[in-house]
C-alpha positions, 0 to 999 in steps of 0.5 A, spaced: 791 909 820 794 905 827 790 901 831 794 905 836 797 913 836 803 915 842 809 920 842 813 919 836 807 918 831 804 925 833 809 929 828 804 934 823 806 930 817 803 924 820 796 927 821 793 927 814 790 921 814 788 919 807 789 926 803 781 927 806 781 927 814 785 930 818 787 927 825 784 933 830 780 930 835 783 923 839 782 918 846 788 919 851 788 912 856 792 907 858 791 902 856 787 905 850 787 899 843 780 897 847 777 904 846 771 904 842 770 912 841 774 912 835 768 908 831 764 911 834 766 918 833 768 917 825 761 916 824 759 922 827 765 926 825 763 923 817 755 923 818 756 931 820 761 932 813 767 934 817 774 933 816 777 930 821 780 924 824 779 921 830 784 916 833 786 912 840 792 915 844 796 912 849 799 916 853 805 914 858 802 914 865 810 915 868 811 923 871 808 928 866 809 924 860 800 925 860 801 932 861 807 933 855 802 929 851 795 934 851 800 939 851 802 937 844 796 936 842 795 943 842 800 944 839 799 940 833 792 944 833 787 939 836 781 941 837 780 937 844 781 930 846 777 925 850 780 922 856 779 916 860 783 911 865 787 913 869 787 920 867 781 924 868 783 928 875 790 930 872 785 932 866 782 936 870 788 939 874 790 941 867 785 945 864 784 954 864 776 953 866 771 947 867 764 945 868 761 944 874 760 936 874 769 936 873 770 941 878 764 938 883 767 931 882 774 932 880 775 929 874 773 931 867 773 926 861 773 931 855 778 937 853 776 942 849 781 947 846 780 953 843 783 960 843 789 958 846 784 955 853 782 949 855 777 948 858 774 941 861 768 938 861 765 931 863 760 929 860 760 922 863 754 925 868 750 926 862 751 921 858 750 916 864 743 920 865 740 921 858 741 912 858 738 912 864 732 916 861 733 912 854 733 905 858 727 906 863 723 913 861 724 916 868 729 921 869 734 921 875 729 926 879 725 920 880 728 914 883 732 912 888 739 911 887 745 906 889 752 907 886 757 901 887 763 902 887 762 910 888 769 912 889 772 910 883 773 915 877 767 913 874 762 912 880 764 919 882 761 923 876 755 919 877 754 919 883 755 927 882 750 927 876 745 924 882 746 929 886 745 935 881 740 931 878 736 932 885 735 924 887 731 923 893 735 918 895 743 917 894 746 911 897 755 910 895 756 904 897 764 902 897 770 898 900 771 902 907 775 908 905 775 916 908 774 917 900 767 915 902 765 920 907 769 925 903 764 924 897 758 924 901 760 931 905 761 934 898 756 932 894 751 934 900 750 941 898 748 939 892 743 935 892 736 936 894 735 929 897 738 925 903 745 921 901 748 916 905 753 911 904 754 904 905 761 898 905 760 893 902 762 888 908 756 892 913 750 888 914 746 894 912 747 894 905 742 888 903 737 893 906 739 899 903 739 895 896 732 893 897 729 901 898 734 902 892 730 903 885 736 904 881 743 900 882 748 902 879 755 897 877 761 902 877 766 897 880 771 893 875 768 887 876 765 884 870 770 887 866 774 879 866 771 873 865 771 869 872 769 876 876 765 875 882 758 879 882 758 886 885 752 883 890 748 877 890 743 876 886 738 875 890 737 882 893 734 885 886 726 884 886 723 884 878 721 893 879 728 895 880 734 898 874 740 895 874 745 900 870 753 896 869 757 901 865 762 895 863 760 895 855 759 889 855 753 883 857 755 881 864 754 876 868 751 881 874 747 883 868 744 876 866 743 875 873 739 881 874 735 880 868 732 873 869 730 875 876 726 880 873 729 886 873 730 892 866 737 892 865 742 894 861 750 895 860 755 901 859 754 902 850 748 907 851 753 910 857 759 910 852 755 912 846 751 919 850 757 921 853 761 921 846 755 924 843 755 930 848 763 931 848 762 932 840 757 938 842 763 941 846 767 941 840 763 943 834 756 947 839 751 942 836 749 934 837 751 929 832 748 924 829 745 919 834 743 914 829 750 913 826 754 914 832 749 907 835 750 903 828 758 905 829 757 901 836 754 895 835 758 889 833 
């Protein structure tokens, strides 16, 4: 198999794999040879005995070509797709019906196909939710929570998770834009709990950092060596949470620990958020264990 599917490689006669597996299920992004999703979605595809292959897609960012894509897709016979940077709202755009967090959020990270529909989920909201639960044993109901970089694709769906989920406290913390206070206006109706938003540069955001139980990195700083930290390491205290959905260990992550704080990175994100658009795909859970196996270095 490629490392790396486009277009061209995308032909009926291409897709049988190995005489066994038959390619069906996929990742669209740019760039995508990164992705870990297909180790992790083999695993559970070949734990639960299915057929199917799973491979990365990259898709062009220019004009409809993302669009022509998972029209292909279709045709081809997929069953549905994953679908990452930087495609998830025209992912959305592009569906028959979708879940409630998609449409609250506007944008979805998994197409099912079925019957000739396609229906968008985003099952990053649960995924970072059962994480969350998995890391500190206490449900987003329960904490307060700040979202860095909340107007990001990602920092949207989490901070639309928070807001369904009924967190006390919401804080979205972002670079000042009007997407703020439209995020903050849309999510409002649905959260049982107070929401309010911060920028990075107001004097206020320590203050609200310190009231916060749950910090939430979902900038992209992290992803390079050499990345400033998305806040100060100082005003995090040993009782707080610190999520960074980057999958890797990172230097934030580090700081937060040895100031005391219970931490984690993005891998039991990556890995629920998978495990959940397996569900939407076959109507049961896959194989958890296997699914983690297949992610760990």
């Amino acid at each position: 198999m490629r490392q790396v599917y486009q277009l061209n490689d995308l032909a009926p006669a291409q897709l049988n794999t190995d005489g066994l597996k038959t390619v069906r299920l996929g990742v669209l992004g740019n760039p995508i040879v990164h992705s870990k999703s297909p180790q992790m979605q083999q695993a559970a595809l070949d734990a639960a005995a299915l057929p199917h292959a799973y491979i990365r897609i990259l898709a062009e960012t220019e004009g409809t070509a993302f669009e022509d894509m998972v029209k292909h897709l279709r045709g081809l016979g997929f069953i549905g797709a994953n679908v990452t940077i930087p495609f998830k709202k025209r992912a959305l755009q592009l569906a028959d019906t979708a879940d409630a967090l998609s449409s609250l959020c506007g944008a979805a990270n998994t197409l099912i196909f079925h019957n000739g529909t396609c229906h968008a989920a985003n099952t990053d909201g649960p995924g970072f939710a059962q994480a969350i639960c998995e890391m500190s044993g206490t449900s987003l109901s329960e904490l307060r929570v700040a979202i860095l970089g909340a107007c990001g694709g990602a920092g949207s769906a989490l901070a639309a998770q928070c807001a369904l989920a009924g967190c006390p406290a919401l804080t979205l913390v972002n670079r000042p834009r009007p997407e703020l206070r439209q995020l903050q206006d849309t999510l409002s109706p649905h959260c049982s709990g107070h929401i309010s938003t911060c920028a990075f540069a107001e004097r206020d955001l320590r203050t609200c950092i310190e009231n916060t139980d749950l910090i939430v990195n979902a900038t992209a700083l992290g992803l390079h060596p050499g990345d400033a930290l998305p806040l100060p390491a100082e005003w995090l205290a040993p009782h707080q949470l610190v999520y960074d959905i980057v999958t890797h260990d990172t230097p934030f992550r580090a700081q937060a620990a040895a100031r005391g704080c219970t931490t984690a990175n993005g891998l039991s994100m990556l890995l629920w958020q998978g495990a959940y658009a397996f569900e939407h795909w076959f109507g049961f859970l896959p194989d958890i264990a296997a699914m983690r196996t297949a992610l760990m270095p």
